[in-house]
N, C-alpha and C positions, 0 to 999 in steps of 0.2 A: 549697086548690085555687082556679082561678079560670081565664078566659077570658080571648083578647087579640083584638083588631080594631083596624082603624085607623078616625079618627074625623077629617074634616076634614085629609087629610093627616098626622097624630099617630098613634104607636103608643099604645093605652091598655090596660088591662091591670081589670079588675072582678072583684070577691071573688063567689062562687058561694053565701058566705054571708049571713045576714039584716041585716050590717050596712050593703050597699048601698055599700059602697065603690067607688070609681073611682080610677085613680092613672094621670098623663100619665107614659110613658116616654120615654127618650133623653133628658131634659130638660140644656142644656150647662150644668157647672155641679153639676149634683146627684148625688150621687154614694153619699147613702143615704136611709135612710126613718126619719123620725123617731129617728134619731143612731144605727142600727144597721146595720153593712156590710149593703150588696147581695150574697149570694151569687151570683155569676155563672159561669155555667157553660154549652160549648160542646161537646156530644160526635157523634159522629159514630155510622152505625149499625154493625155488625158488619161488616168491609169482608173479601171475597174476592179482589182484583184479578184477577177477570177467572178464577178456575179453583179452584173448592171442593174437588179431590180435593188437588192437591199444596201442601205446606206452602213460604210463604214466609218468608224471611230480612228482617226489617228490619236495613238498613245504616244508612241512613240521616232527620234530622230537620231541618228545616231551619225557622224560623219566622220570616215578614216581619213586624212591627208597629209600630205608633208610637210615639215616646219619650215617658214617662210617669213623673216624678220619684218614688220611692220605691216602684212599684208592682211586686210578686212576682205574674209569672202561672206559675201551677203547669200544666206542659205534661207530660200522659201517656197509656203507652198500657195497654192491656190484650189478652191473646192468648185464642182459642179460647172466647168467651162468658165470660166470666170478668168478675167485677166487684170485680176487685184489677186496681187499678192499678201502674206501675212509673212513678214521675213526678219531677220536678226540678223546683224554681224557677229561673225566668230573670228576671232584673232588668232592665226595662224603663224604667230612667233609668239607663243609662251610658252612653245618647249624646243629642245634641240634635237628629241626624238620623234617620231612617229605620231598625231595627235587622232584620237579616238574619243571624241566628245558629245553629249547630247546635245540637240538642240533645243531648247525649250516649245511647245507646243503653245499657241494663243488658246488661251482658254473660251471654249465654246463656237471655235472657230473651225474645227476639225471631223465634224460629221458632215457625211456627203458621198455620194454615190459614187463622184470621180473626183480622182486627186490630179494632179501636177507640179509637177516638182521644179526648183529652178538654181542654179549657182551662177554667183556674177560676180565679177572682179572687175574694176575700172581706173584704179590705181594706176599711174605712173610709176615704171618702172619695178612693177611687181606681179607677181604669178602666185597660181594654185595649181596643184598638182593634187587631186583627191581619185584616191584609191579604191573608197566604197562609200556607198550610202543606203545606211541598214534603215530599212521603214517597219515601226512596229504597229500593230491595229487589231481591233477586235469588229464582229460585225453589232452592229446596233439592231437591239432588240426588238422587234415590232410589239406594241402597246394595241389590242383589239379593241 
């Protein structure tokens, strides 16, 4: 466990433990800690769009990021508080520009009242940089 604040314009990040640690984040360039991936990880909280009683349909995933030669970001979701995810790696070096790609949907896996979203990177020596994540959905029809 630990704390983070900015220090001088820097994100820094300190251990809660008695070793007094401090460690500069974002640093360009660095990309682990003493030769072991960074666990990175990006999750969203329990999302209702806007109406808790009717179950929505995710259709669609879309995710903007930056090209990043070798780097697997694992993009998923999870439905109704659940902390199982449904997730796919997208490979974020097959272009040299800009990468704006779906993400496939698990089929029959995507109705539910709350969604949650997640990005994770664990790679040695690799990063994601993602600029957006477009979520498409419709609501699900009640059957009387």
């Amino acid at each position: 466990t630990g704390a983070m604040a900015t220090f001088e314009n820097d994100l820094i990040a300190a251990s809660t433990g008695t070793d007094g640690q401090i460690w500069r984040l974002m640093q360009d360039g660095v990309y682990n800690d003493d030769g072991q991936a960074i666990v990175a990880t990006w999750e969203t909280p329990d999302l209702l769009f806007g109406d808790p009683v009717v179950e929505k349909v995710l259709t669609e995933l879309w995710i903007d990021a930056a090209p990043s030669t070798g780097t697997l970001l694992g993009v998923g979701y999870a439905v109704n508080r659940s902390t199982t995810f449904a997730s796919r790696d997208l490979n974020l070096g097959t272009s040299a520009s800009a990468i704006n790609r779906r993400v496939p949907i698990t089929a029959g896996h995507s109705a539910a009242k709350y969604h949650r979203f997640r990005l994770k990177n664990d790679q040695l020596d690799k990063y994601f940089r993602v600029n957006g994540l477009t979520i498409f959905g419709r609501r699900k029809e009640r059957i009387d």
